[in-house]
C-alpha positions as CSV (number, residue, x, y, z in Angstrom):
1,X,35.7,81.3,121.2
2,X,38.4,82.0,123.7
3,X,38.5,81.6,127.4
4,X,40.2,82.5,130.6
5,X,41.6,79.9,132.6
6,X,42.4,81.6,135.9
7,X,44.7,79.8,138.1
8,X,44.2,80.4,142.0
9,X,46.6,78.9,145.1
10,X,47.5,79.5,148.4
11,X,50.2,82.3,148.5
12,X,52.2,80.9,151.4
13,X,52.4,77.1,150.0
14,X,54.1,78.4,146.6
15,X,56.0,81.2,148.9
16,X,57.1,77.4,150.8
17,X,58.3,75.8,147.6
18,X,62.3,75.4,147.5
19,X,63.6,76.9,143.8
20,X,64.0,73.4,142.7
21,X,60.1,72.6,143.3
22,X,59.2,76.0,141.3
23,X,61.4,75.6,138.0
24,X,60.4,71.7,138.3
25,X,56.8,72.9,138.5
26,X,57.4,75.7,135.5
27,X,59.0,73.4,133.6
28,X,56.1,71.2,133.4
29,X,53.9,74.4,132.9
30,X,55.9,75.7,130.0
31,X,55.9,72.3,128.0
32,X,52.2,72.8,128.2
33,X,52.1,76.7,127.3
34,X,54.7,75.2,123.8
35,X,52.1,72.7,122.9
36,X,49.5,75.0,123.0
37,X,51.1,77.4,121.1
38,X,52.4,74.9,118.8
39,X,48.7,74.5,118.4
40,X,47.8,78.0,118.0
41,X,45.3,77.7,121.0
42,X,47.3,80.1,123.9
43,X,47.0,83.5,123.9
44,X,48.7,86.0,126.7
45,X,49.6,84.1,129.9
46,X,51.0,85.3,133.0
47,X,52.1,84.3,136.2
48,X,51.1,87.4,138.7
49,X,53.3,88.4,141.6
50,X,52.6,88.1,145.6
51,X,49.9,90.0,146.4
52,X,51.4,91.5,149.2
53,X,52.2,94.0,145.9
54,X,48.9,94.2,145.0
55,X,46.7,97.2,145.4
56,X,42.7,97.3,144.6
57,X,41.4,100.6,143.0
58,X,37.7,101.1,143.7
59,X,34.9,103.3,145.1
60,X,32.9,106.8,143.6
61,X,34.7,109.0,141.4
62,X,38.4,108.7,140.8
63,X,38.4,106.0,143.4
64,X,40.8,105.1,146.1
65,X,43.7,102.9,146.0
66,X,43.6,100.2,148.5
67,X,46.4,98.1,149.6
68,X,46.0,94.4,148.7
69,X,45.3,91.3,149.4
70,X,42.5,92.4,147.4
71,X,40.1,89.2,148.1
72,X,38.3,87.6,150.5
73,X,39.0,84.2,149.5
74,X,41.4,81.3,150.4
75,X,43.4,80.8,147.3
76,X,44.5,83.9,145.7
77,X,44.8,84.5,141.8
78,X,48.3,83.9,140.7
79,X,48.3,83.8,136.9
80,X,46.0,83.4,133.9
81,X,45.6,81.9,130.5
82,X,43.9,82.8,127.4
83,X,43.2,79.7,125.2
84,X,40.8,79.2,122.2
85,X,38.5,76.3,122.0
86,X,35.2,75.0,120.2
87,X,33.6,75.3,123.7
88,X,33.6,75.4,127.4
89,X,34.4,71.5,127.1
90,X,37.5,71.8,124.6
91,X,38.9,75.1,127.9
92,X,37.8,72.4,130.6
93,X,40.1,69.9,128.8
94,X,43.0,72.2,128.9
95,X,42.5,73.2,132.6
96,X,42.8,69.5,133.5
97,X,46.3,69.7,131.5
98,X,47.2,72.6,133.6
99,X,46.4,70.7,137.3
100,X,47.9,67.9,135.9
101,X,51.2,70.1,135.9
102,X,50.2,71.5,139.3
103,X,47.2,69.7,141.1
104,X,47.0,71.8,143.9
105,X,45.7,75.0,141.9
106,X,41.8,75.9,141.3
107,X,41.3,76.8,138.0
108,X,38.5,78.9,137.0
109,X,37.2,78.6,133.4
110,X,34.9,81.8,131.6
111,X,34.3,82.8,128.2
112,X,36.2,86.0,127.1
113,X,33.6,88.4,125.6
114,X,35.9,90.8,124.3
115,X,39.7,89.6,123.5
116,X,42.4,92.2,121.9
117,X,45.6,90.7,121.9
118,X,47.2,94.1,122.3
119,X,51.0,95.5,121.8
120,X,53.7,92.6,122.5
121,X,55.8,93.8,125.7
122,X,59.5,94.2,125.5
123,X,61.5,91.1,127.4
């Protein structure tokens, strides 16, 4: 089964981190995303921009486009992960890797109902 690991922090302390602190931080992240790989459990991953940039589509019809932030909530999503496991349990596990590699993120775990890998983008 796969599963979304959703990674959520607070915009203005990674906006605080000197260059340094963020490749340090990446660097940590992307030894993780090669294991994973390596182990043919990591699907799509992305690290999402400020969402100052964000907008939120929604309402009747063809909807209106709002400007972002686009939740009410204290940590704001910032990237995601798409791992396979045998359950909940085996995505759990990897979470804990991930706020090993950065313990001040919330990670939300769910099952992915429907998962097509799609087109792989240029760059």
């Amino acid at each position: 089964m796969y599963y979304a690991i959703l990674a959520y922090h607070e915009e203005g302390t990674v906006a605080s981190w000197t260059p340094e602190e963020d490749a340090a931080l990446m660097a940590d992240l992307l030894k993780l995303n090669d294991r994973l790989t390596d182990e043919g459990r990591l699907g799509p991953a992305a690290r999402l921009g400020a969402t100052a940039g964000a907008v939120t589509l929604r309402g009747p019809g063809a909807g209106t486009v709002i400007d972002g932030p686009f939740a009410e909530t204290k940590e704001q999503l910032l990237g995601f992960y798409v791992v396979q496991g045998e359950s909940i349990d085996a995505a759990v596990a990897i979470a804990r890797d991930l706020r090993q590699a950065n313990p001040t993120a919330v990670y939300e775990i769910r099952p992915v109902l429907l998962y097509k890998p799609g087109a792989v983008l240029p760059g």
